[in-house]
Every structure is written in structure tokens, then in C-alpha cells.
C-alpha distance (Angstrom), angle and dihedral (degrees) to the residues before:
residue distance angle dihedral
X1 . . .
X2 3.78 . .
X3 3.82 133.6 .
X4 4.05 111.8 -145.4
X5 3.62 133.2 -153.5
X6 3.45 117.8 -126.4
X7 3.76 88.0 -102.9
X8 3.51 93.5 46.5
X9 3.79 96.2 54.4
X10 4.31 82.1 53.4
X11 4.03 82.5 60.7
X12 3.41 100.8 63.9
X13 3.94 102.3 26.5
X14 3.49 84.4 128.1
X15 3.90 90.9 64.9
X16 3.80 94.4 49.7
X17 3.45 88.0 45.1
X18 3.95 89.8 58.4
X19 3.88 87.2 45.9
X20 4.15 89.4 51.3
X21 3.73 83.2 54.3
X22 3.69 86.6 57.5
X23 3.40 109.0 48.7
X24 3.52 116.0 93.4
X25 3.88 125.2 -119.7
X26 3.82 96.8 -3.5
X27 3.97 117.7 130.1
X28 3.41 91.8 -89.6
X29 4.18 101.4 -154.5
X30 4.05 88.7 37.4
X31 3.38 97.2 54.8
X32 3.58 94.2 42.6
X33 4.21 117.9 108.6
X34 3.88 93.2 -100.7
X35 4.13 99.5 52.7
X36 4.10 81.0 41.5
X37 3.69 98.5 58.4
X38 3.86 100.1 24.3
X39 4.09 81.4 58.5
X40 3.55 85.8 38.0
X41 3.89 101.1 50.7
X42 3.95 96.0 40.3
X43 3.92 113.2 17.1
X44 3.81 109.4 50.7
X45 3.96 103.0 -2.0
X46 3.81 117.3 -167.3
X47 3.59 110.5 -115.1
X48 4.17 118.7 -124.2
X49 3.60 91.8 -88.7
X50 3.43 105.5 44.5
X51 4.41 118.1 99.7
X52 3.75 119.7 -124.1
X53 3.68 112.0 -139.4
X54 4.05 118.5 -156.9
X55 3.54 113.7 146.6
X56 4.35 121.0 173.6
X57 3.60 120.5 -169.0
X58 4.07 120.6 171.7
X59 4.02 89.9 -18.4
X60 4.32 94.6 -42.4
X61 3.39 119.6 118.5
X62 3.61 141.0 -176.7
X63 3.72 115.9 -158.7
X64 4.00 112.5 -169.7
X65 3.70 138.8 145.7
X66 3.43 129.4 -169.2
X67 3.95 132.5 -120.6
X68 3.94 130.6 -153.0
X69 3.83 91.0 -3.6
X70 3.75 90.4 -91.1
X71 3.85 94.8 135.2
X72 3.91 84.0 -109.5
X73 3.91 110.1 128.8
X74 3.58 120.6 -159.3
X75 3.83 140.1 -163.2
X76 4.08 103.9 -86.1
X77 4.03 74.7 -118.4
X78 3.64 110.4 53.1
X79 3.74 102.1 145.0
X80 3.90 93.9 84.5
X81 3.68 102.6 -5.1
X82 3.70 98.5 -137.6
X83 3.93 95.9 144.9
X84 2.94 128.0 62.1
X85 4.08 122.4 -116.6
X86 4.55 86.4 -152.3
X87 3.12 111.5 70.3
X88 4.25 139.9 172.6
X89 3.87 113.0 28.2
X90 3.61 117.0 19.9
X91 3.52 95.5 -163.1
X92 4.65 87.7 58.5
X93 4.04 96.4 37.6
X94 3.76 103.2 84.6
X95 3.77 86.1 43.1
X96 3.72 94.9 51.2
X97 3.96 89.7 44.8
X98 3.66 89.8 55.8
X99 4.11 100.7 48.8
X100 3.97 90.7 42.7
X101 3.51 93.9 54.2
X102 3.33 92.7 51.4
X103 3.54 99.3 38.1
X104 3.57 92.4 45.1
X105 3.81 116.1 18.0
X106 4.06 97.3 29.0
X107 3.94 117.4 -172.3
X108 3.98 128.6 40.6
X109 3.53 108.0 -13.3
X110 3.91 125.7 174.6
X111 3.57 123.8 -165.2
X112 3.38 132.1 -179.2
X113 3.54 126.2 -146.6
X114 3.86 144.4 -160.5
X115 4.10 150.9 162.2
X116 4.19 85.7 57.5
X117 3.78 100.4 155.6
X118 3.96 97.6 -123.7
X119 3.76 110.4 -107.4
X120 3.54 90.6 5.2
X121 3.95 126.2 131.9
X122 3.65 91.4 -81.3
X123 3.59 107.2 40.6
X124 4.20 77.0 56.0
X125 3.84 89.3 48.8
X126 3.38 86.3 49.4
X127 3.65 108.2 44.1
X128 4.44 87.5 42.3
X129 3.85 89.2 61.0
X130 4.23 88.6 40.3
X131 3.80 88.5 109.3
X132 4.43 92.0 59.3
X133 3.54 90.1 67.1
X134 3.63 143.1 84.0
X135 3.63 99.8 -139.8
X136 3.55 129.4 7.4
X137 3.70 129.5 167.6
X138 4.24 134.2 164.7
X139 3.62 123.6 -142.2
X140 3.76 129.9 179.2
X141 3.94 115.1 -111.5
X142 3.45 143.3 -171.3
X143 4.09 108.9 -43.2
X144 3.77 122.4 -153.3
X145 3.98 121.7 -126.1
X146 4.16 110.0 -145.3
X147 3.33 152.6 -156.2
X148 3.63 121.4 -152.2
X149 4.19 108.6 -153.5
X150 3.92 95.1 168.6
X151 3.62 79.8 130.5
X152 3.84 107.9 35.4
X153 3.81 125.6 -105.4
X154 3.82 104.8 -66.0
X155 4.22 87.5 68.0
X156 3.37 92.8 42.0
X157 3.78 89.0 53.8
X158 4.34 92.9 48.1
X159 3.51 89.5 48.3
X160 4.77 84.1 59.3
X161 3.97 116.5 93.6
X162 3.89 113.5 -89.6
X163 3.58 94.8 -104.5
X164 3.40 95.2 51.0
X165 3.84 98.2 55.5
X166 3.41 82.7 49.0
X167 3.73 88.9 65.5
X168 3.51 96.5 52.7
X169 3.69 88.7 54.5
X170 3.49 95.0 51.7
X171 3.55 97.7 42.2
X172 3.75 116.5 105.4
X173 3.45 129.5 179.3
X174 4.35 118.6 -129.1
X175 3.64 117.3 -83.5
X176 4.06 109.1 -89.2
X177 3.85 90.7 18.0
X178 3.74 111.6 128.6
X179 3.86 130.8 -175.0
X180 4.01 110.6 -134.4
X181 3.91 131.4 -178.9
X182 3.70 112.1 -131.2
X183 3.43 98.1 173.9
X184 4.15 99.9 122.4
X185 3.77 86.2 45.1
X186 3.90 123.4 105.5
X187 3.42 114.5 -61.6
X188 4.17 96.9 -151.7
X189 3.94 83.8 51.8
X190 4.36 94.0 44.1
X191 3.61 84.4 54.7
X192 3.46 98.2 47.9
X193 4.09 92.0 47.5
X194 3.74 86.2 50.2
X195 3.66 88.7 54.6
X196 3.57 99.0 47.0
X197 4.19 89.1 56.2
X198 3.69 93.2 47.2
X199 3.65 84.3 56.6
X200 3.42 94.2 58.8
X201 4.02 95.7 50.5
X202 3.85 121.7 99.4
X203 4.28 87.7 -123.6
X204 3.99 80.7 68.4
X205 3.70 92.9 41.0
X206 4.05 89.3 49.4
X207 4.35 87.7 45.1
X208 3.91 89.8 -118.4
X209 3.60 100.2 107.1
X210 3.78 121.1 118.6
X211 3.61 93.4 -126.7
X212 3.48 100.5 63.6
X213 3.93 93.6 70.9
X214 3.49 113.8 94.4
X215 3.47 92.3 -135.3
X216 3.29 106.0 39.1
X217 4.45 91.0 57.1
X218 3.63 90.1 60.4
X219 3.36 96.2 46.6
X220 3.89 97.5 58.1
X221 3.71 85.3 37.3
X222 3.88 92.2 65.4
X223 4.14 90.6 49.9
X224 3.58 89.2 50.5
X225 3.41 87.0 54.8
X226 3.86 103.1 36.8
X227 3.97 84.9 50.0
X228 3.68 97.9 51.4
X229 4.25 93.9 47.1
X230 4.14 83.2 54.5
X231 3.79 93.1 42.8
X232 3.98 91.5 -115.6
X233 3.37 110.9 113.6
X234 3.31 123.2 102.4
X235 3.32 132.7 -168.2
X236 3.90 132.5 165.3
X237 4.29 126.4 -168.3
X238 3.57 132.2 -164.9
X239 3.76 105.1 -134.4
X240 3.94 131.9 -159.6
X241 3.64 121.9 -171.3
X242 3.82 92.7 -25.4
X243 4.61 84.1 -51.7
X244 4.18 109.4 117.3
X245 3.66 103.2 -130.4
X246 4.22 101.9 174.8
X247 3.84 133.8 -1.8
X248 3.77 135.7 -162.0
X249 3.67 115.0 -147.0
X250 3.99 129.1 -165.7
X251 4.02 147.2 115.4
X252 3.73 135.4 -125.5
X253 3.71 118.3 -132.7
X254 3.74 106.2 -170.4
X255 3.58 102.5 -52.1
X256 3.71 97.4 -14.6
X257 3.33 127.5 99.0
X258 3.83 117.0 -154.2
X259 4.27 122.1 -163.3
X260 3.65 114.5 -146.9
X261 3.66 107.5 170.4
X262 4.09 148.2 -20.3
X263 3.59 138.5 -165.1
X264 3.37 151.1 171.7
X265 3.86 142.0 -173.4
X266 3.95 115.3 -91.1
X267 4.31 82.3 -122.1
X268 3.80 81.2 65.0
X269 3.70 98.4 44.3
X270 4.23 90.3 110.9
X271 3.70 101.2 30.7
X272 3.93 101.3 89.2
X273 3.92 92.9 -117.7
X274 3.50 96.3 130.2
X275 3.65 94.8 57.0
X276 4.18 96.4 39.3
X277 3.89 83.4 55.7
X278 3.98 89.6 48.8
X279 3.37 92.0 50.4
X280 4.20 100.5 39.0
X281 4.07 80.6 55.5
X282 3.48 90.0 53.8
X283 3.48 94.2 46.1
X284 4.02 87.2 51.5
X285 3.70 91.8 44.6
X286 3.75 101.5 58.1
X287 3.44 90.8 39.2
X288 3.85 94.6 64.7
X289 3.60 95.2 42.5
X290 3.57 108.4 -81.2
X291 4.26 122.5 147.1
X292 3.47 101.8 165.7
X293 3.24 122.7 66.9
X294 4.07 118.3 175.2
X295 3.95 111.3 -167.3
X296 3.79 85.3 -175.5
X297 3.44 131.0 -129.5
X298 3.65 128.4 13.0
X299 4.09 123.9 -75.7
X300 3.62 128.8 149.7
X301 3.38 98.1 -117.6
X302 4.09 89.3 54.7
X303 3.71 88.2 63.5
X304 4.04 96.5 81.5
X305 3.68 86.5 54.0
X306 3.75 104.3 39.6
X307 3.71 119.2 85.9
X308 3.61 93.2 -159.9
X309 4.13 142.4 -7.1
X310 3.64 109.6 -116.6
X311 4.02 99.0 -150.1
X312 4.01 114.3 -144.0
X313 4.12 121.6 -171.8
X314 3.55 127.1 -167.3
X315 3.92 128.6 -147.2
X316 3.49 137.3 -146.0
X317 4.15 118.3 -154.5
X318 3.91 142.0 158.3
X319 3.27 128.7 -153.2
């Protein structure tokens, strides 16, 4: 069992990212080290005083951090809690938790968890050892609505309601409006496209768009990023005249696609755009390979899309 710095932990990201991969039922791309530290770095930053705590023993890891310097820890991604801060074998994390907290924290120690795949190994690892701690408490987090592309698009489209395949047959785009990838282009300049559309929407016009907070920009600035150095990003506009009128924005991990964000201009509000880019990425997607496909969390209007809700809790405990 080993105790990492925060710098250490950046070392072999590559390893936890292998363990990620491993772990069944966790939000695969969220849990992954570049959601972690991007959410880490920008969302919910630890102040100066506050302890990381990442411990790996025999491919488990813990990946915490705490906030306020209340001996709480925290997920690195607290904001939604879509990944999961245990990570490898289910069956060995609760286990590991306990013995590095004592080994290495000692005393009362709260930590707060999230991303547990409800009913899943853990959350039964978890709730069987309920009775060791001080404290414990569940709460429902943030689910995940997906696709399921085992079989590529066309099956995933047969298995929609008749009046929404319908739709997609009606649906046509505006004359001269073409859909382009952009994901190899500049990722200072993608960002600032993306930026100039969302400026353009009514959600920016109303002051409830995502991009306004300061923290939130620079968070999806540093995925864009991340994503383009590794060749994952991918992005997709729909172009008029050389003017970007809607984007789709995402990133594969392995065979797991992961949506971020769309938009569109309010002048494009009626004209279907938003749904011919969802479906031209999903075209793309399970053509390279893709047969996951996470729209993220829950909406109404996801649910004609989604093949299934993946349900996530989150737990509270002290020990």
C-alpha cells in the first residue's frame, strides 16, 4: 500500500487509467484521470492547506482531496460526482479505504463518496461493512443516460419509437448548411468558436448558460485541450457560409464515447440542427468503433435517445 503525492499520482495516470478501465460499471470517461484533475484543478480546487489523499495497492486506488481542512475528503470531482473516487476491484476498495485511513490519516475521518454504480458490487461492499463505521449515509447522484452501439447506428435507430424515426427521416438540414469535424483543429481557436455560438443561444441571453461561470469555462477548456493532445476529442459544427451555427462536443475513451456539450444559435432554435448534429455524431461514432455512448445526465428529452439510465449513488461515511 502506497500513499502518492499529488505529483506522483500524475506519474502513473496511465496505471489508474488501466485500473478505471477495469472497474466495472463506473462512468468510464468521468472517472478517468483527465475529468478527475480537470474537475480537480478548476471546479472545486483544494485550498493550500488542505491533504490530497491517493493511495494504490495491487492495482486499487483511492483518489481524494480534501476541502476547507475539515478532515472531509472528497472525490477530485465533486461538482457532479459522476466518477467515482474507488477505483480497481470492487470487492478490495472498502477494505483498502479503511487500512489507509488508518494507516495514514488516523483519527475521525469523513469521506464522501460518489459515481458508485447503484446496486453494484461496491455499493454492496459498501452497504455490508455499513455497521464498521461511525456515520454512513446514501444519497442518489448524478445518473448517466446511454446509448448502446454494440451494433452500430442503424440498430440503435430500429430499436427508437415509430414516430421518432420518422423524425429523423424527415429532418433536413438548411440549404448550404454543412456538418464538419474540427477535431484536429486548434484547440485555443475550437474553444473560442464554441464560445462564440453559446453566445448566441437564449441560455446565454437568460444568464443560465454553463459558460458564463468562471469556473466552469476553464474547466471545459482544459478537456478540449487534454482531448485534442491524445487525439480524442471530437468535435463536429454545422457551418453556413463560412458562420458556425451549432456544435457537438465530446471524447472517446477507448470505446466510449462521452458528450460534453451542444449548442446552437437562437436563429436555429426551430430548424432541427441540434438533433441532425446528434445524430451525424452518432453516425461518426459507431462508425469508428464506438458502443458506448453516454449523453450524460438525465433530461427528459434524453429519454427518446437513451437506451437505458445507468443509476449512480453517492455515500457519505466517517471513520
Amino acid at each position: 500500500m502506497r500513499r502518492l503525492s499529488l505529483n506522483g499520482f500524475l506519474e502513473e495516470s496511465s496505471s489508474f487509467d488501466e485500473a478505471v478501465g477495469r472497474s466495472p460499471g463506473l462512468a468510464q470517461f468521468c472517472s478517468s484521470t483527465l475529468w478527475q484533475l480537470a474537475a480537480h484543478d478548476f471546479l472545486r480546487p483544494p485550498g493550500p492547506n488542505d491533504e490530497h489523499f491517493i493511495v494504490e495497492d495491487e492495482g486499487n486506488w483511492l483518489l481524494f482531496a480534501e476541502r476547507e481542512g475539515n478532515r472531509v475528503f472528497f472525490p477530485f470531482e465533486a461538482a457532479w460526482m459522476f466518477g467515482c473516487p474507488i477505483v480497481g476491484n470492487p470487492l478490495d476498495g472498502v477494505a483498502l479505504l479503511k487500512a489507509a485511513s488508518s494507516e495514514f490519516l488516523g483519527g475521525r475521518v469523513g469521506f464522501c463518496l460518489g459515481g458508485i454504480p447503484k446496486d453494484g458490487t461496491l455499493n454492496r461492499s459498501v452497504r455490508s461493512r455499513s455497521a464498521e463505521f461511525l456515520r454512513y449515509e446514501e444519497f442518489p447522484a448524478t445518473d448517466c443516460m446511454m446509448i448502446d452501439l454494440t451494433g452500430g447506428y442503424e440498430p440503435w435507430l430500429e430499436r427508437r419509437s415509430k414516430k421518432f424515426r420518422k423524425s429523423v427521416r424527415q429532418l433536413r438540414i438548411g440549404e448550404g448548411v454543412e456538418i464538419v469535424e474540427a477535431s484536429g483543429d486548434d484547440p485555443e481557436t475550437l474553444f473560442d468558436r464554441i464560445l462564440a455560438v453559446q453566445k448566441q443561444t437564449y441560455k446565454w441571453e437568460e444568464g443560465t448558460d454553463i459558460f458564463l461561470g468562471n469556473d466552469y469555462r476553464p474547466f471545459y477548456r482544459c478537456l478540449l485541450s487534454g482531448l485534442r493532445d491524445t487525439e480524442d476529442l471530437r468535435l463536429l459544427f454545422a457551418r453556413r457560409n463560412g458562420e458556425d451555427l451549432a456544435y457537438i462536443f465530446g471524447g472517446v475513451r477507448g470505446k466510449a464515447y462521452r458528450g460534453f456539450q451542444m449548442g446552437y444559435i437562437e436563429a436555429e432554435r426551430k430548424s432541427g440542427l441540434g438533433n441532425a448534429l446528434q445524430l451525424a455524431n452518432l453516425r461518426a461514432r459507431a462508425e469508428e468503433g464506438i458502443i458506448s455512448y453516454d449523453l450524460g445526465m438525465h433530461a427528459e428529452y434524453k429519454e427518446r435517445w437513451a437506451d437505458r439510465r445507468d443509476e449512480f449513488v453517492g455515500a457519505f461515511m466517517v471513520l
